[in-house]
N, CA, C and O atoms as a printed pandas DataFrame, in Angstrom:
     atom_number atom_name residue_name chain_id  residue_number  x_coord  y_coord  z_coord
0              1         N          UNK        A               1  129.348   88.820  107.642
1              2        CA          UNK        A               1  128.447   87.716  107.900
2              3         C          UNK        A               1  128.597   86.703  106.773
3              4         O          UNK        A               1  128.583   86.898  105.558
4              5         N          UNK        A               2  128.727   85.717  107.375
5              6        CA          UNK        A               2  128.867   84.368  106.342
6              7         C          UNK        A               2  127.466   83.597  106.252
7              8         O          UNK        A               2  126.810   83.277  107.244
8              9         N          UNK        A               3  127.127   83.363  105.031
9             10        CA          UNK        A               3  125.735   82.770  105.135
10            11         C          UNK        A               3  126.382   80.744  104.164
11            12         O          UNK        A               3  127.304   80.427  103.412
12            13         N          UNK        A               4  125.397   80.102  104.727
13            14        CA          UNK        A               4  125.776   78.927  104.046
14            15         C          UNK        A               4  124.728   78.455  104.083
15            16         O          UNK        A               4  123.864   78.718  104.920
16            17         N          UNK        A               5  124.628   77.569  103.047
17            18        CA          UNK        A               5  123.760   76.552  102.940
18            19         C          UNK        A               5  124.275   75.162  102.477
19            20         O          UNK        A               5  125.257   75.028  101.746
20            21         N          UNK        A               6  123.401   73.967  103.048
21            22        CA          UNK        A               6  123.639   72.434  103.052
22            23         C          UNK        A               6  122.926   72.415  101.018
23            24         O          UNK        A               6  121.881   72.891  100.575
24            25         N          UNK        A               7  124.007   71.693  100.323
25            26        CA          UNK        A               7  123.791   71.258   99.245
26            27         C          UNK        A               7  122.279   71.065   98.955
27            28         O          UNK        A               7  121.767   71.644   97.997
28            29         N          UNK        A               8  121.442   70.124   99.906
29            30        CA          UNK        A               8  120.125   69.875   99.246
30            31         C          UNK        A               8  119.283   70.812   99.394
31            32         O          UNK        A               8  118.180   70.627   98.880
32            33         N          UNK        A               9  119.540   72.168  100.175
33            34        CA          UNK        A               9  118.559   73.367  100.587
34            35         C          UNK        A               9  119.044   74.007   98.943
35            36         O          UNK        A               9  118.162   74.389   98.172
36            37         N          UNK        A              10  119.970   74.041   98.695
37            38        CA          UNK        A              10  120.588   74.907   96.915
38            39         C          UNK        A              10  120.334   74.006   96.112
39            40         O          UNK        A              10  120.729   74.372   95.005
40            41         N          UNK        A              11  119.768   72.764   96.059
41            42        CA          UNK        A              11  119.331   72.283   94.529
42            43         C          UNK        A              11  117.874   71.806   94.727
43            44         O          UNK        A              11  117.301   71.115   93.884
44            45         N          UNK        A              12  117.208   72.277   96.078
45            46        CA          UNK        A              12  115.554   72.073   96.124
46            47         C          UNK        A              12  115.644   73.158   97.282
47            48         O          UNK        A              12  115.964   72.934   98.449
48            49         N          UNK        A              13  115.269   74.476   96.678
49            50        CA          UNK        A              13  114.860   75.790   97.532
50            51         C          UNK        A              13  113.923   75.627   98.482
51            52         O          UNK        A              13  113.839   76.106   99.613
52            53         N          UNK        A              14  113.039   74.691   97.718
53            54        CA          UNK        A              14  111.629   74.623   98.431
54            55         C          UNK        A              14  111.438   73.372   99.693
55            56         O          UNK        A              14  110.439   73.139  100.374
56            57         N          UNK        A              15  112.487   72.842   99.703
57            58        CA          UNK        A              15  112.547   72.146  101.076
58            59         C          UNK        A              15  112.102   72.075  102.333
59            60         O          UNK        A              15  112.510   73.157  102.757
60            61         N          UNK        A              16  111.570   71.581  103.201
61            62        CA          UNK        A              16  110.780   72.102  104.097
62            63         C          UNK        A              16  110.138   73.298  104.850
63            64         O          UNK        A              16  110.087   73.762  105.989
64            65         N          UNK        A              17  109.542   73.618  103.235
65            66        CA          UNK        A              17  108.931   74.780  103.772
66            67         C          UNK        A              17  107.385   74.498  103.326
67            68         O          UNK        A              17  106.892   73.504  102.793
68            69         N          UNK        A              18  106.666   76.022  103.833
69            70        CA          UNK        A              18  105.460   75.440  103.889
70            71         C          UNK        A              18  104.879   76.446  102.968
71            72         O          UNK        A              18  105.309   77.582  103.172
72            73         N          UNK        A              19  103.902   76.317  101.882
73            74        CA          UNK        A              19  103.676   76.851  100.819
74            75         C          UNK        A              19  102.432   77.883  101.357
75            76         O          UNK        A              19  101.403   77.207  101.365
76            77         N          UNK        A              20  102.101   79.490  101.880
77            78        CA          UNK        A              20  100.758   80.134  102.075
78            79         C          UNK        A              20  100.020   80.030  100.999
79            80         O          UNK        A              20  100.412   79.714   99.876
80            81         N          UNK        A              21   98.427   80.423  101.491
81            82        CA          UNK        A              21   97.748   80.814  100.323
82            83         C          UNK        A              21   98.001   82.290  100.771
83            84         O          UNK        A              21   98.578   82.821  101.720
84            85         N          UNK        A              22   97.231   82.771   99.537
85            86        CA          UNK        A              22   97.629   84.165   99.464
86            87         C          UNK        A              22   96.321   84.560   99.908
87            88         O          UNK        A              22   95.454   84.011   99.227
88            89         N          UNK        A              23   95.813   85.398  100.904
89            90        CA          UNK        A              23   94.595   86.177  100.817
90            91         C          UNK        A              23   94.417   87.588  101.341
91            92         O          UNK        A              23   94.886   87.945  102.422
92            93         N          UNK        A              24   93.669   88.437  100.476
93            94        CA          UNK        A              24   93.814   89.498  101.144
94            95         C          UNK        A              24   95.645   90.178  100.745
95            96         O          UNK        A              24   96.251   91.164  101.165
96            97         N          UNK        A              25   95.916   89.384  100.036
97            98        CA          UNK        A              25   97.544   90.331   99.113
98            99         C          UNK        A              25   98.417   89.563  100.315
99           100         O          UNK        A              25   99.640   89.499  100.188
100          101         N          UNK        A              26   97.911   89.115  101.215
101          102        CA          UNK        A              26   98.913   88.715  102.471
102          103         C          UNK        A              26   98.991   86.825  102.834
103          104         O          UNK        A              26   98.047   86.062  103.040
104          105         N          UNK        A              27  100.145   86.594  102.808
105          106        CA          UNK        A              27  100.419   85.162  103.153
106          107         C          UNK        A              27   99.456   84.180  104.405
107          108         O          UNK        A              27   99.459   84.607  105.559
108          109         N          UNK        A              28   98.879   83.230  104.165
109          110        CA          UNK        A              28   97.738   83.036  105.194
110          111         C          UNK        A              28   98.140   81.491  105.536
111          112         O          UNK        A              28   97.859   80.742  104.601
112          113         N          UNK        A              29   98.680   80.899  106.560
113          114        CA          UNK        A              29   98.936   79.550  106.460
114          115         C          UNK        A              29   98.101   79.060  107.895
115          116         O          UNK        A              29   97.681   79.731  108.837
116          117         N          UNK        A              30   98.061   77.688  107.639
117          118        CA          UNK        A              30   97.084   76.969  109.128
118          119         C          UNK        A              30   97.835   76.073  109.244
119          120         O          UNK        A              30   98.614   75.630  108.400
120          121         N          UNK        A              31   97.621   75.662  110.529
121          122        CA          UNK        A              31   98.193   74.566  111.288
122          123         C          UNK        A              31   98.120   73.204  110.117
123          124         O          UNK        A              31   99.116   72.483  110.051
124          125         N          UNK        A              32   97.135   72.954  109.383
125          126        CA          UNK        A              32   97.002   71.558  108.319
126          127         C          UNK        A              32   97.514   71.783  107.361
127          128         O          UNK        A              32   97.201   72.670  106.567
128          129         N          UNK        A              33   98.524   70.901  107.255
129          130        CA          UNK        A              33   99.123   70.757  105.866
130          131         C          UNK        A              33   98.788   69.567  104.712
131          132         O          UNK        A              33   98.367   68.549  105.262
132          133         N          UNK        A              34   98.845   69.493  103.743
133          134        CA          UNK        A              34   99.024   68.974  102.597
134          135         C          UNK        A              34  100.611   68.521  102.316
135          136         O          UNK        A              34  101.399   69.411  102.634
136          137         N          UNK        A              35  101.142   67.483  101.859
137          138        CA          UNK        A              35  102.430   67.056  101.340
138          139         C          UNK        A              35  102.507   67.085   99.576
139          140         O          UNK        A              35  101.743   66.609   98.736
140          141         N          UNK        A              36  103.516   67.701   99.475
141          142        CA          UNK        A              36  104.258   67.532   97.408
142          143         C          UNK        A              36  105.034   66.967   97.904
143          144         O          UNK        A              36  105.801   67.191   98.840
144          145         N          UNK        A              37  104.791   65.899   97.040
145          146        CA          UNK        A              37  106.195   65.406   96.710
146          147         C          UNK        A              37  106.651   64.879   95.508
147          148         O          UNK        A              37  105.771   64.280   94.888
148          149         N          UNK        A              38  107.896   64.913   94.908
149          150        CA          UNK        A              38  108.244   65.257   93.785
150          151         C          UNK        A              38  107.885   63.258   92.905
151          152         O          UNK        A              38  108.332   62.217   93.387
152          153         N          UNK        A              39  107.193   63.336   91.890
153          154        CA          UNK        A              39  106.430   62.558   91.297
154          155         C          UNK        A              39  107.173   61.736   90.850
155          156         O          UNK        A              39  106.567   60.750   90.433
156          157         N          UNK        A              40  108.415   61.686   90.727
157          158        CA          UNK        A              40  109.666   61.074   89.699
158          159         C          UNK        A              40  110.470   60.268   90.721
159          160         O          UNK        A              40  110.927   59.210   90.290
160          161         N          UNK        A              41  110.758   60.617   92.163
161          162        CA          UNK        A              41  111.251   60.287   93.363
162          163         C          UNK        A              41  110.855   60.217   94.593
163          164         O          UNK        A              41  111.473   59.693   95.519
164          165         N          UNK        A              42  109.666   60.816   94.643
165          166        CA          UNK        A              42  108.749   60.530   95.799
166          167         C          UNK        A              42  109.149   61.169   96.924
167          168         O          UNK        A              42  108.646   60.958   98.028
168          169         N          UNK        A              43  110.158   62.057   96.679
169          170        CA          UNK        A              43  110.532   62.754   97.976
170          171         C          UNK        A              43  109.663   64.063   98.257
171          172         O          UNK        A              43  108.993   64.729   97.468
172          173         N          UNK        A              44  109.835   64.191   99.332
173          174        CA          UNK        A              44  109.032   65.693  100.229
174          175         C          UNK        A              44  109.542   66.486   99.629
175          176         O          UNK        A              44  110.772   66.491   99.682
176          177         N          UNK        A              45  108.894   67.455   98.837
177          178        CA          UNK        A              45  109.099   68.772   98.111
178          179         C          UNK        A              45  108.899   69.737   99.165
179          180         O          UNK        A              45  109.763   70.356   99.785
180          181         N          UNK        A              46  107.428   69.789   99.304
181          182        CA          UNK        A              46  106.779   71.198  100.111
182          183         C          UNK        A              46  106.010   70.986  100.579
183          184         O          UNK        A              46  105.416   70.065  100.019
184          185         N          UNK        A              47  105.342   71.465  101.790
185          186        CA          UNK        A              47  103.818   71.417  102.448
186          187         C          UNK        A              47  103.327   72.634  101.470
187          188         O          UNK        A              47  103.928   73.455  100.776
188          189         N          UNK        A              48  101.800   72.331  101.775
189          190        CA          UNK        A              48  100.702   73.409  101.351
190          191         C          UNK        A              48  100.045   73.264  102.413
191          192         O          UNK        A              48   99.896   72.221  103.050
192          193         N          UNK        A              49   99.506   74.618  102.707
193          194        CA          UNK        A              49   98.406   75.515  103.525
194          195         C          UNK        A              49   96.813   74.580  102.900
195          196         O          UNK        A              49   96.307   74.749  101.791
196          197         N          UNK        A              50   96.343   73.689  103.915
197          198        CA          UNK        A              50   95.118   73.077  103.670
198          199         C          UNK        A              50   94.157   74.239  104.198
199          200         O          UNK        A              50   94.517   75.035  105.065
200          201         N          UNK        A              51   93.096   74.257  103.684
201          202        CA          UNK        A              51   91.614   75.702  104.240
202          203         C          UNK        A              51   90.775   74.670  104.047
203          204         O          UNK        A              51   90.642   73.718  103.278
204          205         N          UNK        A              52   90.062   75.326  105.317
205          206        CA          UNK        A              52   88.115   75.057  105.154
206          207         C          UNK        A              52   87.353   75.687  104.895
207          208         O          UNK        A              52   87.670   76.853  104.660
208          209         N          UNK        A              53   86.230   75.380  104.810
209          210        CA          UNK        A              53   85.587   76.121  103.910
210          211         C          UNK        A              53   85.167   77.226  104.367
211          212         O          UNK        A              53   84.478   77.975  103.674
212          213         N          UNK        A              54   85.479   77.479  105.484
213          214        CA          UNK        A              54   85.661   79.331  106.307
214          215         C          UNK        A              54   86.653   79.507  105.401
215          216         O          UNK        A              54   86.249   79.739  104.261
216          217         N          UNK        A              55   87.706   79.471  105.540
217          218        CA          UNK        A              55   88.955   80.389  104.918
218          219         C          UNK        A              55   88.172   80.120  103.229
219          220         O          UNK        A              55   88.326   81.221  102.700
220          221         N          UNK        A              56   87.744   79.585  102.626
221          222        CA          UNK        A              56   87.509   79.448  101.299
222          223         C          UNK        A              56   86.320   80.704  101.384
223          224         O          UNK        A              56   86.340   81.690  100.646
224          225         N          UNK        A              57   85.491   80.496  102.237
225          226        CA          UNK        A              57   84.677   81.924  102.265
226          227         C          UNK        A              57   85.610   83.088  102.423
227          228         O          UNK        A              57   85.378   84.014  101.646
228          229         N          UNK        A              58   86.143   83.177  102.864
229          230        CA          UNK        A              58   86.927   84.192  103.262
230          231         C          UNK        A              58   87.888   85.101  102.016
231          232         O          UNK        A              58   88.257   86.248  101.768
232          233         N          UNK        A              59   87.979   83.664  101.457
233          234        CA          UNK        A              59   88.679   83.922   99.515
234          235         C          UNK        A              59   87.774   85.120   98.965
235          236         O          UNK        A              59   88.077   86.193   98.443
236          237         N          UNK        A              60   86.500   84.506   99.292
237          238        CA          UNK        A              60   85.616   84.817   98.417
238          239         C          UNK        A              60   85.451   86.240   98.678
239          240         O          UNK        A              60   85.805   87.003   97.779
240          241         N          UNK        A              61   85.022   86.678   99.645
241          242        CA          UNK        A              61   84.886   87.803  100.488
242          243         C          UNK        A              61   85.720   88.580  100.321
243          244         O          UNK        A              61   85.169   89.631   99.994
244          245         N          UNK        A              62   86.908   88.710  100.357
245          246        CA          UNK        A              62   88.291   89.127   99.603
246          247         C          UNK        A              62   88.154   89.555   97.641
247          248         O          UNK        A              62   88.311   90.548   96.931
248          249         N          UNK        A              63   87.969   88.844   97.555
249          250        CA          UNK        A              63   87.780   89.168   96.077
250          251         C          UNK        A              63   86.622   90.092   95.761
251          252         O          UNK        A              63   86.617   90.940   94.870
252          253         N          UNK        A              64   85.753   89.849   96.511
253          254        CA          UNK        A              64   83.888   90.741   96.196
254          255         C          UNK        A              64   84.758   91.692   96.831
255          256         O          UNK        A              64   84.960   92.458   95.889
256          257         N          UNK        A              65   85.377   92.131   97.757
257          258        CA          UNK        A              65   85.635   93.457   98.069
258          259         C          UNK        A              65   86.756   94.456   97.690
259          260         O          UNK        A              65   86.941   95.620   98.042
260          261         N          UNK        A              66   87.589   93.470   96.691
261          262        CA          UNK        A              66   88.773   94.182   95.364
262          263         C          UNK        A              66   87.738   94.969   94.250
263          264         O          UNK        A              66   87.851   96.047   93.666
264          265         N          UNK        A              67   86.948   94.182   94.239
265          266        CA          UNK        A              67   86.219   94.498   92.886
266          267         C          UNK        A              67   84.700   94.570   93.049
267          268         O          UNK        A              67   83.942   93.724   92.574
268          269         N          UNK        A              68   84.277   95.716   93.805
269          270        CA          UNK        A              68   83.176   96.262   94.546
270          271         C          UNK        A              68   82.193   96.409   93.026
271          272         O          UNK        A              68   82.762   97.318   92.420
272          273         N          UNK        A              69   81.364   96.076   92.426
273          274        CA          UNK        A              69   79.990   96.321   91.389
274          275         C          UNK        A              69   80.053   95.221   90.925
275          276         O          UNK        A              69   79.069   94.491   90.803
276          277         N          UNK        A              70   81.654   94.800   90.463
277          278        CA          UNK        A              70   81.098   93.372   89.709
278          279         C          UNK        A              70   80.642   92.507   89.510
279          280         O          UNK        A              70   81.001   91.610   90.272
280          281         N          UNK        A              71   79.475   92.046   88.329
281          282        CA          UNK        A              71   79.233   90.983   88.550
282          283         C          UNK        A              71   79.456   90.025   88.189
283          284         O          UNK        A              71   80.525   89.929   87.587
284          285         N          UNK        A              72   78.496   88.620   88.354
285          286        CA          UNK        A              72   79.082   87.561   87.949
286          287         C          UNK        A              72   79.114   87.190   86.570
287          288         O          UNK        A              72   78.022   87.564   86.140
288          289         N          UNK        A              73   79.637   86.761   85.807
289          290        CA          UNK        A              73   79.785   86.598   84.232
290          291         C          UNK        A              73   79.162   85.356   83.842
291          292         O          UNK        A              73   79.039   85.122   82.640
292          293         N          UNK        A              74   78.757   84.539   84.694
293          294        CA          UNK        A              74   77.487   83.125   84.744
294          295         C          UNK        A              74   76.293   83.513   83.923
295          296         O          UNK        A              74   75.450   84.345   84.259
296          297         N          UNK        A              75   76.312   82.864   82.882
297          298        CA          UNK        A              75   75.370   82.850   81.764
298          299         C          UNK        A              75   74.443   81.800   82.272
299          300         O          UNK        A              75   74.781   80.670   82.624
300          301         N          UNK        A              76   72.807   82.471   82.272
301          302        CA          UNK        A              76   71.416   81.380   82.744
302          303         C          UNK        A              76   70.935   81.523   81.607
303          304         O          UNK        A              76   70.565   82.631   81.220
304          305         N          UNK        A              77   70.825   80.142   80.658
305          306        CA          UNK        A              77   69.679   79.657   79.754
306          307         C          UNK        A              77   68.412   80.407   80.065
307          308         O          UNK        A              77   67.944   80.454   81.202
308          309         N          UNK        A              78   67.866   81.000   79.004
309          310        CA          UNK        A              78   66.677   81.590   79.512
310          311         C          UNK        A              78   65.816   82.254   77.962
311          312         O          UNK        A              78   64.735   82.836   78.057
């Protein structure tokens, strides 16, 4: 098997692809994206995985249940 790649996929890996968040240890992407693009040339780097604030709950929920007693480390004046 011969594998190839076009020059600009080997000097920008990240080429149209689309960046997950991570949740739950597992890759999570949605239909809305976000655009990078590279700051110096303005070209399309990468999409990112846009969330609402369900999936941002959902972060959350994920994490309280890695680390079941802990609490919060938020210091109240008192």
């Amino acid at each position: 098997m011969v594998v190839t790649a076009s020059i600009d996929v080997l000097s920008n890996p990240l080429s149209a692809a689309q960046v997950p968040c991570i949740i739950n240890g597992k890759p999570y992407v949605t239909s809305k994206t976000y655009s990078r693009n590279d700051p110096h040339t303005g070209k399309h780097l990468f999409d990112v995985t846009a969330v609402t604030e369900d999936d941002a709950r959902a972060v959350i929920d994920s994490a309280k249940a890695a680390f079941p007693g802990k609490q919060s480390t938020h210091q109240t004046a008192g």
